[in-house]
gemmi code that builds the backbone of each chain (N, CA, C; Angstrom):
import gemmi

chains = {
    "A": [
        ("UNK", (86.513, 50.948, 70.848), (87.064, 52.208, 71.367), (88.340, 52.597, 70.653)),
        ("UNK", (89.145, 51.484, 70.346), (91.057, 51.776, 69.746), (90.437, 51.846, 68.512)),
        ("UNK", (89.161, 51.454, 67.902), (89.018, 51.972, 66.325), (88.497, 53.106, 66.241)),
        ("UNK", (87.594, 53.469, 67.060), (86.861, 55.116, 67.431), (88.259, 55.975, 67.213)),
        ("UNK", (88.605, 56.039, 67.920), (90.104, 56.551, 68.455), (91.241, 56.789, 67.142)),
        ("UNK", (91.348, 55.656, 66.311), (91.758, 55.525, 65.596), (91.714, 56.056, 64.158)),
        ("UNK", (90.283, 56.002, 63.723), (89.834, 56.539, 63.181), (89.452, 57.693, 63.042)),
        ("UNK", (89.444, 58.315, 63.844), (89.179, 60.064, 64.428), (90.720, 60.862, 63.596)),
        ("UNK", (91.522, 60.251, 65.040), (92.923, 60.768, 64.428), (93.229, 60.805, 63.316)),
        ("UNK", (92.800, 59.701, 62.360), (93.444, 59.426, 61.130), (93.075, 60.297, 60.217)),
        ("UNK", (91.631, 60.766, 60.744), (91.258, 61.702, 59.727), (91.098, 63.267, 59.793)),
        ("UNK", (92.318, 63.679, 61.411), (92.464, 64.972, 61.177), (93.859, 64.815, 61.589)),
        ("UNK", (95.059, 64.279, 61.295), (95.777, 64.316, 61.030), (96.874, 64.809, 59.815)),
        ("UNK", (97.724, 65.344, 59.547), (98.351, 64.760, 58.150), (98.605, 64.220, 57.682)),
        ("UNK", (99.389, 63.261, 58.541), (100.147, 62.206, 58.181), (99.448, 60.709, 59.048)),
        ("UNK", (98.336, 60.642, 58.662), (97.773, 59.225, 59.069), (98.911, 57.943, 59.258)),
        ("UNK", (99.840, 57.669, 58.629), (100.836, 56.457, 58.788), (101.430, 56.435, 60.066)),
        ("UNK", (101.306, 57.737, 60.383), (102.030, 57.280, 62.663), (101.546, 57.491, 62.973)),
        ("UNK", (99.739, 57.042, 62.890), (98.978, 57.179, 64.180), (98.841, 55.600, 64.263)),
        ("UNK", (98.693, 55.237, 65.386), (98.885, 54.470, 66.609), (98.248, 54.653, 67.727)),
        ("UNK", (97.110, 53.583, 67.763), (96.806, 53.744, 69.439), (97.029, 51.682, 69.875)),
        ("UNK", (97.708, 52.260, 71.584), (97.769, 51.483, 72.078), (96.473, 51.336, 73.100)),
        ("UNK", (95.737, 50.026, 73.188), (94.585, 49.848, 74.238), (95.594, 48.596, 75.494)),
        ("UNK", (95.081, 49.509, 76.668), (95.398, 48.403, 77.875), (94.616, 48.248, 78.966)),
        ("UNK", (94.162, 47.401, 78.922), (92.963, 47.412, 79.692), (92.950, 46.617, 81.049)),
        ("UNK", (91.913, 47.512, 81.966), (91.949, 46.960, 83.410), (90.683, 46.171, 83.554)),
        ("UNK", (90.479, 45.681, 84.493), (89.161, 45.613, 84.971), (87.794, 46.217, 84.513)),
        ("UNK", (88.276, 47.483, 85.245), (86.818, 48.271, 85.123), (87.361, 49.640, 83.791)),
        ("UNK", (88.708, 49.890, 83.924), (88.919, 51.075, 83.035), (89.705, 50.639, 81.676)),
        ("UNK", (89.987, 51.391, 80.754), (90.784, 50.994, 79.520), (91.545, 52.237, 79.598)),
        ("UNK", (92.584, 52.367, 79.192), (93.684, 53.270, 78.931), (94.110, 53.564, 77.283)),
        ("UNK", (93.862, 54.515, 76.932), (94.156, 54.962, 75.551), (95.331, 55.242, 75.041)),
        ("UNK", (96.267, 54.859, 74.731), (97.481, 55.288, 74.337), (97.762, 56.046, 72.540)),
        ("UNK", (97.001, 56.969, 72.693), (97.407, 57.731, 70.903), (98.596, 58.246, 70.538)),
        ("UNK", (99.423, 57.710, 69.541), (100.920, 58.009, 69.510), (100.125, 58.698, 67.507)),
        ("UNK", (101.011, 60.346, 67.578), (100.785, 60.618, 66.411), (102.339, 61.318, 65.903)),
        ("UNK", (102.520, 61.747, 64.417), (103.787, 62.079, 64.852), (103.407, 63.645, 65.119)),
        ("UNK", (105.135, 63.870, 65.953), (105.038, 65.105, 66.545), (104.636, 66.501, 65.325)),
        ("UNK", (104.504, 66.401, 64.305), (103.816, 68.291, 63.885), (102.295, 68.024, 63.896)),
        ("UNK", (102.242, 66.251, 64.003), (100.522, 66.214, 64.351), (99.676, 66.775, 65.996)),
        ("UNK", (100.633, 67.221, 66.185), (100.440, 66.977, 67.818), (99.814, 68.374, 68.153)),
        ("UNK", (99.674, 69.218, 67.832), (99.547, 70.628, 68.245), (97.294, 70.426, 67.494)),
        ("UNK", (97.466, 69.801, 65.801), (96.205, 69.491, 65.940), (95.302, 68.255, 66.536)),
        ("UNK", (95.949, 67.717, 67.024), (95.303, 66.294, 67.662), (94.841, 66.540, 68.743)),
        ("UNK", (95.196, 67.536, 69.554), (94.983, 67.970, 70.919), (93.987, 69.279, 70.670)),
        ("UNK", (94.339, 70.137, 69.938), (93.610, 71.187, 69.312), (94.151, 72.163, 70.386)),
        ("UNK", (93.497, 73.612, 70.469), (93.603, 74.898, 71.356), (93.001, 74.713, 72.411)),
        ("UNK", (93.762, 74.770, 73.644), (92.881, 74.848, 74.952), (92.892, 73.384, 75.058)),
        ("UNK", (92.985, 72.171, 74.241), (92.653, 71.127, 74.409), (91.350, 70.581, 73.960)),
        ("UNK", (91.258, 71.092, 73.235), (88.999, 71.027, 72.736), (89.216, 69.818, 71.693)),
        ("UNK", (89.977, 69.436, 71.119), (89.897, 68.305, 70.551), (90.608, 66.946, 70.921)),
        ("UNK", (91.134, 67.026, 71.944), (91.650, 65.758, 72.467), (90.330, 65.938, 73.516)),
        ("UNK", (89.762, 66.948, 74.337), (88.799, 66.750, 74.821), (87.286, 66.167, 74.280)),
        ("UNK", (86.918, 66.497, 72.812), (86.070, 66.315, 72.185), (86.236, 64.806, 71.861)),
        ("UNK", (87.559, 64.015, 71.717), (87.627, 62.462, 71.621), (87.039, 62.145, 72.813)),
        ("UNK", (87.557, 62.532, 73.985), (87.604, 61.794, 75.278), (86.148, 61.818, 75.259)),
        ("UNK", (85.040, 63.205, 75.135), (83.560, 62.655, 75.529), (83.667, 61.388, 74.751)),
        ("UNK", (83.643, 61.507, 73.228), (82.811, 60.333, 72.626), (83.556, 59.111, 72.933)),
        ("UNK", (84.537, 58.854, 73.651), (85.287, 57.672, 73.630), (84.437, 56.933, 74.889)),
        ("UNK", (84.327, 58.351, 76.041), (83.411, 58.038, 76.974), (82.098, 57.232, 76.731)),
        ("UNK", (81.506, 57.913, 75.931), (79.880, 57.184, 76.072), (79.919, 55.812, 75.067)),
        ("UNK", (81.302, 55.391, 74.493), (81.434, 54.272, 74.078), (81.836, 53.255, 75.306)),
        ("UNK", (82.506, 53.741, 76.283), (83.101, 52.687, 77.234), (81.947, 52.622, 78.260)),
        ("UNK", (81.166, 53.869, 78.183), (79.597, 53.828, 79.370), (79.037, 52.508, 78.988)),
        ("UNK", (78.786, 52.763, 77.344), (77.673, 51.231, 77.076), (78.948, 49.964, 77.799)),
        ("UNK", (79.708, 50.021, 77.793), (80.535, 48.474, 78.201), (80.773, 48.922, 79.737)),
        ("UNK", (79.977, 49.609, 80.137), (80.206, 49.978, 82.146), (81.880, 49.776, 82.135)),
        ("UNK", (82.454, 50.677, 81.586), (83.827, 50.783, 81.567), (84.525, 52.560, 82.045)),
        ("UNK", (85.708, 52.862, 82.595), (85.985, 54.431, 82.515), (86.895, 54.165, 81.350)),
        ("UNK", (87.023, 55.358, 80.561), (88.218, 55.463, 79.726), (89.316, 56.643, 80.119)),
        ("UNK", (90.605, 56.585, 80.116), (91.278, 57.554, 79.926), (92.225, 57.995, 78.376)),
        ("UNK", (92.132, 58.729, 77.828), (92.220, 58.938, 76.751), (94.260, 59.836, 76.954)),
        ("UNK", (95.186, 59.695, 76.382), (96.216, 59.268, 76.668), (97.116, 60.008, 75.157)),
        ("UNK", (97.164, 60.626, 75.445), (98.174, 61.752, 73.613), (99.585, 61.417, 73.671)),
        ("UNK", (100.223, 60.803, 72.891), (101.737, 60.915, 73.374), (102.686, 61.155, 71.971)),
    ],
    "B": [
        ("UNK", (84.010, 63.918, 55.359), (83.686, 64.555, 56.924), (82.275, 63.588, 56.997)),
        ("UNK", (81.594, 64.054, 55.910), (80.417, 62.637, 56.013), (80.543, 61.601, 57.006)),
        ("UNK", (81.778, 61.230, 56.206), (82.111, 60.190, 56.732), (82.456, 59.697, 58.270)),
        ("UNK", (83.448, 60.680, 58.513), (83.807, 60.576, 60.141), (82.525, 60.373, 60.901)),
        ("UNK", (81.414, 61.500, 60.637), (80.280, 61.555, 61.398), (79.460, 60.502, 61.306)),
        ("UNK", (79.751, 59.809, 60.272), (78.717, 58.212, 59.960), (79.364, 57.258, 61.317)),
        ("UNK", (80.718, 57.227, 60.846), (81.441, 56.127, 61.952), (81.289, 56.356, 63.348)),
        ("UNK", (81.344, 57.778, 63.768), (81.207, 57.972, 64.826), (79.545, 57.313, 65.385)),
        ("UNK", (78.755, 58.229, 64.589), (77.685, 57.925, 65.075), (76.913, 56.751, 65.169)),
        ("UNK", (77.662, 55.548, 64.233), (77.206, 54.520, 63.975), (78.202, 53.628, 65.148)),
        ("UNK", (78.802, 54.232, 65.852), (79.902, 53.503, 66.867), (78.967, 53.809, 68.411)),
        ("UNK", (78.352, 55.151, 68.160), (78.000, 55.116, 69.386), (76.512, 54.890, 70.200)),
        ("UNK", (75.649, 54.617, 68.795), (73.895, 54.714, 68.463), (73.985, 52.816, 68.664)),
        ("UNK", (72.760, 52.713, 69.520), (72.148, 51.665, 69.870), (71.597, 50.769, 68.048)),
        ("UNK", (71.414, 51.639, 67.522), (70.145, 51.240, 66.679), (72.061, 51.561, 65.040)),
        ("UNK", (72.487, 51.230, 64.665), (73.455, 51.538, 63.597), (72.374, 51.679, 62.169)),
        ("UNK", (71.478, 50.819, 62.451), (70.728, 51.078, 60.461), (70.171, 52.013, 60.447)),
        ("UNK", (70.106, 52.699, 61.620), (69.109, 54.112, 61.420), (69.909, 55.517, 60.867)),
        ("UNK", (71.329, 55.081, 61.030), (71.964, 56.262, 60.891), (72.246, 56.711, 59.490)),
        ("UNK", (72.189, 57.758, 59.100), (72.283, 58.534, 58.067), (72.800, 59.956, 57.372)),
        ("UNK", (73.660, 60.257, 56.938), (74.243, 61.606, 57.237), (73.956, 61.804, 55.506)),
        ("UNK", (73.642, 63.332, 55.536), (73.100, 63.876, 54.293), (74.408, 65.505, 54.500)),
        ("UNK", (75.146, 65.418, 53.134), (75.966, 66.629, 52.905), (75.290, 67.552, 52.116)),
        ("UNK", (75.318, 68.560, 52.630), (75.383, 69.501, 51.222), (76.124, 71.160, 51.915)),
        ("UNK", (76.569, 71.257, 50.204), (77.573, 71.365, 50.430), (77.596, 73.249, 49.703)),
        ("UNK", (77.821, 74.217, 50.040), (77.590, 75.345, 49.562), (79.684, 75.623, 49.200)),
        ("UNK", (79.557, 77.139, 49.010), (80.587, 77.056, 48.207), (81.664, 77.273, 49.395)),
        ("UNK", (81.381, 78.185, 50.562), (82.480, 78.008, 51.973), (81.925, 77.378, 52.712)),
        ("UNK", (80.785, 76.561, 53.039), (80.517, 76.028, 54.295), (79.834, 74.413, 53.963)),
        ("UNK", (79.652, 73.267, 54.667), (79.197, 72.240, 54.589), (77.979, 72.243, 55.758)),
        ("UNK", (76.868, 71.687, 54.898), (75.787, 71.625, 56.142), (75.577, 69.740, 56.504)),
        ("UNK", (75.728, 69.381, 57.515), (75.250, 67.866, 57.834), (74.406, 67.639, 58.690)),
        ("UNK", (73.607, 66.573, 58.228), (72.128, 66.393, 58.515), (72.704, 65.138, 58.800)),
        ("UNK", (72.592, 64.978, 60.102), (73.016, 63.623, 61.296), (71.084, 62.916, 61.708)),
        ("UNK", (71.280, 61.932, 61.172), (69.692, 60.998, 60.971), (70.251, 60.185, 61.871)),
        ("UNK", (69.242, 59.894, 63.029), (69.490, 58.629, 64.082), (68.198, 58.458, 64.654)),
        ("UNK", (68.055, 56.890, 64.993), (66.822, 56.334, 65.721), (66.442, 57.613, 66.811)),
        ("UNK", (64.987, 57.533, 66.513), (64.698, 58.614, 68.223), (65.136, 58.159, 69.238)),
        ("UNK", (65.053, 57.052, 69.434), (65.654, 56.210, 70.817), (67.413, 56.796, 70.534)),
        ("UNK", (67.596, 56.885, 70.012), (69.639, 57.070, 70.007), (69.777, 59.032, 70.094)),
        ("UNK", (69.150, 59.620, 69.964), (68.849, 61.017, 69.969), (69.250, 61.154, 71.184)),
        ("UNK", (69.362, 60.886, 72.431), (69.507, 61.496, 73.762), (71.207, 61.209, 73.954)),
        ("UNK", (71.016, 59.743, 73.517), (72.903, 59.353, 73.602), (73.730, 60.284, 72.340)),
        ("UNK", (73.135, 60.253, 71.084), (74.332, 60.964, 70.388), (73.749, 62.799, 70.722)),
        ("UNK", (73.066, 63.401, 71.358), (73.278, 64.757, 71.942), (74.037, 65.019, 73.012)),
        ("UNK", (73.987, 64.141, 73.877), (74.410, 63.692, 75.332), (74.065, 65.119, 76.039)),
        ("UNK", (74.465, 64.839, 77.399), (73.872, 65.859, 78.634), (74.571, 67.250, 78.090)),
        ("UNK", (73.968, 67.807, 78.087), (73.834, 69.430, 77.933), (74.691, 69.726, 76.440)),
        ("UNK", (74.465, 68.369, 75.268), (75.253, 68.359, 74.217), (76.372, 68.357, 73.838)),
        ("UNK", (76.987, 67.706, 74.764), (78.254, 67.414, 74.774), (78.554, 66.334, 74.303)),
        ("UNK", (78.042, 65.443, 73.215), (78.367, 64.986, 72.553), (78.455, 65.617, 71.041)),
        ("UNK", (77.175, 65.895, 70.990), (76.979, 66.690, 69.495), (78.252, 67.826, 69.417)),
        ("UNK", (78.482, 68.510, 70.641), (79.619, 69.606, 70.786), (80.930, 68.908, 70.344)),
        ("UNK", (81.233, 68.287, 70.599), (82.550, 67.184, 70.197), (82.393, 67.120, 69.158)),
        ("UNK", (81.838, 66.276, 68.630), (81.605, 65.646, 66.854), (81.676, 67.003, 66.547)),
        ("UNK", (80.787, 68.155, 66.832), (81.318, 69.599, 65.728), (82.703, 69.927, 66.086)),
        ("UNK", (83.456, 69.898, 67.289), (84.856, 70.302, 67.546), (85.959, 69.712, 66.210)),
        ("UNK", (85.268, 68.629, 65.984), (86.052, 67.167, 65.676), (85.964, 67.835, 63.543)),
        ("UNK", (84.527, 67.982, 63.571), (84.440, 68.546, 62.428), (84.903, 69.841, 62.191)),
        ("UNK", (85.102, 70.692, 63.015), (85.412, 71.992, 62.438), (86.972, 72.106, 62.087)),
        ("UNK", (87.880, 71.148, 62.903), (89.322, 70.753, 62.285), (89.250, 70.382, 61.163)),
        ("UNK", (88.278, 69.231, 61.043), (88.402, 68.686, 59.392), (88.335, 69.823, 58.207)),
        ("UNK", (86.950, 70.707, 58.573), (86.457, 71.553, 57.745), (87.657, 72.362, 57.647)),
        ("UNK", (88.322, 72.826, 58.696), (89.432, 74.047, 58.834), (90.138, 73.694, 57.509)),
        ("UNK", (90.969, 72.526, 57.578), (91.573, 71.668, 56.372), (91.065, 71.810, 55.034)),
        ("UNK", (89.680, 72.087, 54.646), (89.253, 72.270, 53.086), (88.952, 73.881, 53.459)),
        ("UNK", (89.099, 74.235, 54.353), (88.614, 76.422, 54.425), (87.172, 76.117, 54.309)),
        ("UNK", (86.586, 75.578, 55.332), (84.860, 75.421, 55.234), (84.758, 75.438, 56.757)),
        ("UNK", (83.530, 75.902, 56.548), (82.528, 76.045, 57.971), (81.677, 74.854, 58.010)),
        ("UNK", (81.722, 74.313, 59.102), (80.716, 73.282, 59.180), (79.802, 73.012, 60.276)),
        ("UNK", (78.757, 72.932, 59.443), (77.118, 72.977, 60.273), (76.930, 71.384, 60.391)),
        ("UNK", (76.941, 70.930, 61.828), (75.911, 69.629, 62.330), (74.556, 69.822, 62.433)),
        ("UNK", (73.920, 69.417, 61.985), (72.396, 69.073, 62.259), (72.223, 67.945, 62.873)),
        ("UNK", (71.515, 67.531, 64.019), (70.997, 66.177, 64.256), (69.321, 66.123, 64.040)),
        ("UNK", (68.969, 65.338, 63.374), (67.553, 65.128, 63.290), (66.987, 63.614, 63.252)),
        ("UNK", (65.671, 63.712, 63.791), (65.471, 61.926, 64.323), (65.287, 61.227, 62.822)),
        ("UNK", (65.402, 60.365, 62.716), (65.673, 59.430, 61.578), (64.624, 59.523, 60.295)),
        ("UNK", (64.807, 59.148, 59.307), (63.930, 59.642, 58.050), (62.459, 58.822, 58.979)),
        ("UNK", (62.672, 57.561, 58.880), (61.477, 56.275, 59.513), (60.993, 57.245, 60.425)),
        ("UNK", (61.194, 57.988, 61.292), (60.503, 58.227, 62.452), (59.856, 59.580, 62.292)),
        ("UNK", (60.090, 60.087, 61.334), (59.611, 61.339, 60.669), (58.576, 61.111, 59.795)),
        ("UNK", (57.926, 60.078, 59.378), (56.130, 59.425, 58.599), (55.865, 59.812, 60.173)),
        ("UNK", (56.052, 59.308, 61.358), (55.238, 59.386, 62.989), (55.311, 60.537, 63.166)),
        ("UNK", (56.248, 61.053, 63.229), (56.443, 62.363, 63.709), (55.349, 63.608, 63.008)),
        ("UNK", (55.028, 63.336, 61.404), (54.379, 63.848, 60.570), (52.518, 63.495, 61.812)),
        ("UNK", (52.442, 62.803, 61.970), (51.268, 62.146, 62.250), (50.991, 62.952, 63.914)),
        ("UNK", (51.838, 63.000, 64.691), (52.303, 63.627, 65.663), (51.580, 65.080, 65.556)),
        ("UNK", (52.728, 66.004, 64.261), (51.965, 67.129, 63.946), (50.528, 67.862, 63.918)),
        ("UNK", (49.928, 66.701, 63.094), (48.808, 66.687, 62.503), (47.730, 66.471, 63.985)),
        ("UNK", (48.202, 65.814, 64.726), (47.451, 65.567, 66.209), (47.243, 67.059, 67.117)),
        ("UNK", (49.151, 67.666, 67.106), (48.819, 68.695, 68.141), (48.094, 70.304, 67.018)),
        ("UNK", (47.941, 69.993, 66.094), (47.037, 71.069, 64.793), (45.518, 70.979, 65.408)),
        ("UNK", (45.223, 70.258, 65.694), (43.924, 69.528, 65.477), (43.210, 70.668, 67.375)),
        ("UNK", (44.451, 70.756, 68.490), (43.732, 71.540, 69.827), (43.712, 72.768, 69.051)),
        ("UNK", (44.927, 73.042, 68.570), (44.458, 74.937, 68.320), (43.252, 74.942, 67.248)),
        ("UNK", (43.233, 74.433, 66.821), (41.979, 74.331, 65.653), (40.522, 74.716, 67.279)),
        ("UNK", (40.878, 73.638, 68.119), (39.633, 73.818, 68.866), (39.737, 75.605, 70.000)),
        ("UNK", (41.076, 76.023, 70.350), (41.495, 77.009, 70.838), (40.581, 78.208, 70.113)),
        ("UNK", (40.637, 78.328, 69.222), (40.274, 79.062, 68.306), (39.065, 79.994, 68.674)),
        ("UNK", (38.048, 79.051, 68.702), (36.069, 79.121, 69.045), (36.551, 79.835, 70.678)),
        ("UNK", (37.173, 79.246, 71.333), (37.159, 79.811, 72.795), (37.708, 81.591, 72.817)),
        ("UNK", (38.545, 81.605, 71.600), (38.923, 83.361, 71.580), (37.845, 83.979, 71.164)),
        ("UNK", (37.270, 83.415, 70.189), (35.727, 84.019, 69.866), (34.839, 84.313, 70.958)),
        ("UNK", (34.944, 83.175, 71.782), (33.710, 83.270, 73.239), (34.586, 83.896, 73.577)),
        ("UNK", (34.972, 84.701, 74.020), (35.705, 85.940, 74.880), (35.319, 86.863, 75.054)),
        ("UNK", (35.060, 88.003, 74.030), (35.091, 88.996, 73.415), (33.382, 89.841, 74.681)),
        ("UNK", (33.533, 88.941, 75.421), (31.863, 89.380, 76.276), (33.076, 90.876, 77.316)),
        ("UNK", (33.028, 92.156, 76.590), (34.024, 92.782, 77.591), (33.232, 93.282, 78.908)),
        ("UNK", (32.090, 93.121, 78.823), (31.261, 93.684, 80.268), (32.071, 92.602, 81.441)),
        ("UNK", (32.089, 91.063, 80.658), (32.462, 90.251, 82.131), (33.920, 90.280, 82.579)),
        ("UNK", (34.373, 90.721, 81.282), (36.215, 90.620, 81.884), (35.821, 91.904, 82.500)),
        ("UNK", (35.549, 92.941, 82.607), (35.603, 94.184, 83.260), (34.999, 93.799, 84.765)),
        ("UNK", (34.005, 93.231, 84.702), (33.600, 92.843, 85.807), (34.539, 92.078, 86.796)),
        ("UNK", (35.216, 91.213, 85.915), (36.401, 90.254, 86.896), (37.396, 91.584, 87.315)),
        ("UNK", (37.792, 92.366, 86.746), (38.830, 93.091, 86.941), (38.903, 93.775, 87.921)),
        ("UNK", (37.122, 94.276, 88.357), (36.520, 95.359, 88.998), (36.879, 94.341, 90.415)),
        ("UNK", (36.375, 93.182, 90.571), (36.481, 92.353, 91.518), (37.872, 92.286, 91.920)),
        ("UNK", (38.645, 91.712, 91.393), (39.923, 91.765, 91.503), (40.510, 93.186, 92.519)),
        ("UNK", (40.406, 94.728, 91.756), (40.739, 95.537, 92.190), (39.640, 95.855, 93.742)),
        ("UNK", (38.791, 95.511, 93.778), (38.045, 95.279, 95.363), (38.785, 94.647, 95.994)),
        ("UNK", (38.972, 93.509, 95.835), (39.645, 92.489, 96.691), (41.420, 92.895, 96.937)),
        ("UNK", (42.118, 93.411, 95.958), (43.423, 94.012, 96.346), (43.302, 94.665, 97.719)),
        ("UNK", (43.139, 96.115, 97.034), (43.216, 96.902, 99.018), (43.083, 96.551, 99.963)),
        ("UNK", (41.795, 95.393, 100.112), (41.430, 94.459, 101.350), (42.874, 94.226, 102.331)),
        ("UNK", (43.264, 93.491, 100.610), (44.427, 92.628, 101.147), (45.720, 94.012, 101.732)),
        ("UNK", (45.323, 95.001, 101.019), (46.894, 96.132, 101.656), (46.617, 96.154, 102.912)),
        ("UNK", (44.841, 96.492, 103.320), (44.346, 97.318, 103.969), (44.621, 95.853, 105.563)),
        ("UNK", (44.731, 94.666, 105.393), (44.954, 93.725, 106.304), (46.287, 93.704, 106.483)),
        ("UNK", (47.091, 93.767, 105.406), (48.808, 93.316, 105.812), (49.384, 94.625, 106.703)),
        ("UNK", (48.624, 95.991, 106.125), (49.122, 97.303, 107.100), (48.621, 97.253, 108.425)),
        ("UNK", (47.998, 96.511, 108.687), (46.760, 96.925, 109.828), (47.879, 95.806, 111.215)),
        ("UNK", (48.250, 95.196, 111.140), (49.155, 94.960, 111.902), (50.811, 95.746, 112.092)),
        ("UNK", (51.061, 95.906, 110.922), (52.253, 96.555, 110.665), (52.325, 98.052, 111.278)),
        ("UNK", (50.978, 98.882, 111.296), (50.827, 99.841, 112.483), (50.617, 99.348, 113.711)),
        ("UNK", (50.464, 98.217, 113.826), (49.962, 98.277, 115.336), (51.338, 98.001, 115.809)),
        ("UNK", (52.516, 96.954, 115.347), (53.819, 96.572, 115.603), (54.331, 98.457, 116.024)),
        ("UNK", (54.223, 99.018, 114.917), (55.083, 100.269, 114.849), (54.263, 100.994, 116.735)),
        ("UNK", (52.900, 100.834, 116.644), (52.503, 101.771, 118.086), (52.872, 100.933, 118.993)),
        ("UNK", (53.430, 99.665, 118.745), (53.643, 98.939, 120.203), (54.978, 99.011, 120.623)),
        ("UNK", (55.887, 99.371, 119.113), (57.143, 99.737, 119.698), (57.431, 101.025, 120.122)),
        ("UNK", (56.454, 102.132, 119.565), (56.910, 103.467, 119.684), (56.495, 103.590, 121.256)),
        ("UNK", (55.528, 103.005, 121.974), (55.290, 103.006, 123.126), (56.233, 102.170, 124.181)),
        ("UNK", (57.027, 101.512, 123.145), (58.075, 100.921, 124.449), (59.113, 102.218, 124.860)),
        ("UNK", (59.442, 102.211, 123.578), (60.527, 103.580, 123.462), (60.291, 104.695, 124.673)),
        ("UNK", (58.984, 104.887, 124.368), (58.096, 106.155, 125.352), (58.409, 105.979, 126.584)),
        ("UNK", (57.602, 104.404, 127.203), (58.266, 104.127, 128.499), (60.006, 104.090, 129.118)),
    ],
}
model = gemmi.Model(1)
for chain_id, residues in chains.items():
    chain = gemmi.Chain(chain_id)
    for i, (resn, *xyz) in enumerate(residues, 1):
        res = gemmi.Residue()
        res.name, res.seqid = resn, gemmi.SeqId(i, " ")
        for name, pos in zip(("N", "CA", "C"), xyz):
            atom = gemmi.Atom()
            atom.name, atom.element = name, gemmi.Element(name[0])
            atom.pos, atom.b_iso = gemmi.Position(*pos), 0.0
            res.add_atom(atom)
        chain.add_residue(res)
    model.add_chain(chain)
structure = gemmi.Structure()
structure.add_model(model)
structure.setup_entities()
């Protein structure tokens, strides 16, 4: 999932060298922590949110196969 | 961009050797041809395509970045497309037999005849659904009366 994640960002980013995700995981859920730097931030999230939303599905049906929730986490 | 869509799809497909992404590439737009096991087809479309919708969200940033438009295709895997070919060739084979039955048709005395029947049997049916619907109307107009 933190390489899904990882890898996504890195490659619509500019500046790939401050992306960063932190994984912390519970029980049943994992928590996404994506740290990019801030002029990345306006495309990482996209308009309306359609591309931080568009991670969260696919991050989803990666944590479904491991019967896991994910929350996906921009900072 | 190939690329992203390989990893992705190879991160989230049951079956990873099936996957295959084919570019091509025109002079403003990129077309990708997303190859996955038939069995992995339902997971990488997901419910009402909201997966496939993502991966294009995901691509059309990338594309934005080179000034290109970009087309996802998903299609079931090269392997499953020899079956699928075979598939074809199966549902060819009823209309082939469809065919002879439009020929036997063409008898227009009997379709006229069904039609004629048909239009008998309509009015019946007006001539029953009204036939209470006056009697409701004289049973109320006679309450009124009293």
């Amino acid at each position: 999932m933190k390489e899904l994640i990882e890898y996504i960002a890195k490659s619509l980013v500019d500046d790939p060298s401050q992306v960063r995700v932190d994984e912390i995981e519970g029980t049943n859920s994992v928590v996404l922590e994506l740290h990019v730097a801030p002029e990345d931030m306006g495309r990482i999230i996209g308009r309306k949110g359609r591309v931080a939303n568009a991670m969260r599905t696919l991050v989803r049906v990666v944590a479904a196969k491991q019967g896991k929730r994910v929350t996906l986490e921009i900072v | 961009m190939k690329e992203l869509i390989e990893y992705i799809a190879k991160t989230l497909v049951d079956d990873p050797s099936q996957v295959q992404v084919d570019e091509i590439e025109g002079t403003s737009s990129v077309v990708l041809e997303l190859h996955v096991a038939p069995e992995d087809m339902g997971r990488i479309i997901g419910r009402k395509g909201q997966v496939a919708n993502a991966m294009r969200t995901l691509l059309r940033v990338l594309g934005g970045k080179e000034g290109k438009r970009v087309t996802l295709e998903i299609v079931e895997s090269l392997l499953a497309e020899a079956a699928a070919e075979e598939v074809v060739a199966e549902e060819v084979a009823p209309v082939e037999e469809e065919a002879p039955m439009e020929e036997a048709a063409p008898t227009e005395a009997e379709v006229v005849e069904e039609i004629l029947i048909v239009e008998e049997e309509v009015p019946s049916e007006e001539e029953l659904i009204e036939a209470p619907l006056e009697e409701e109307v004289e049973e109320t107009t006679g309450e009124e009366a009293d």
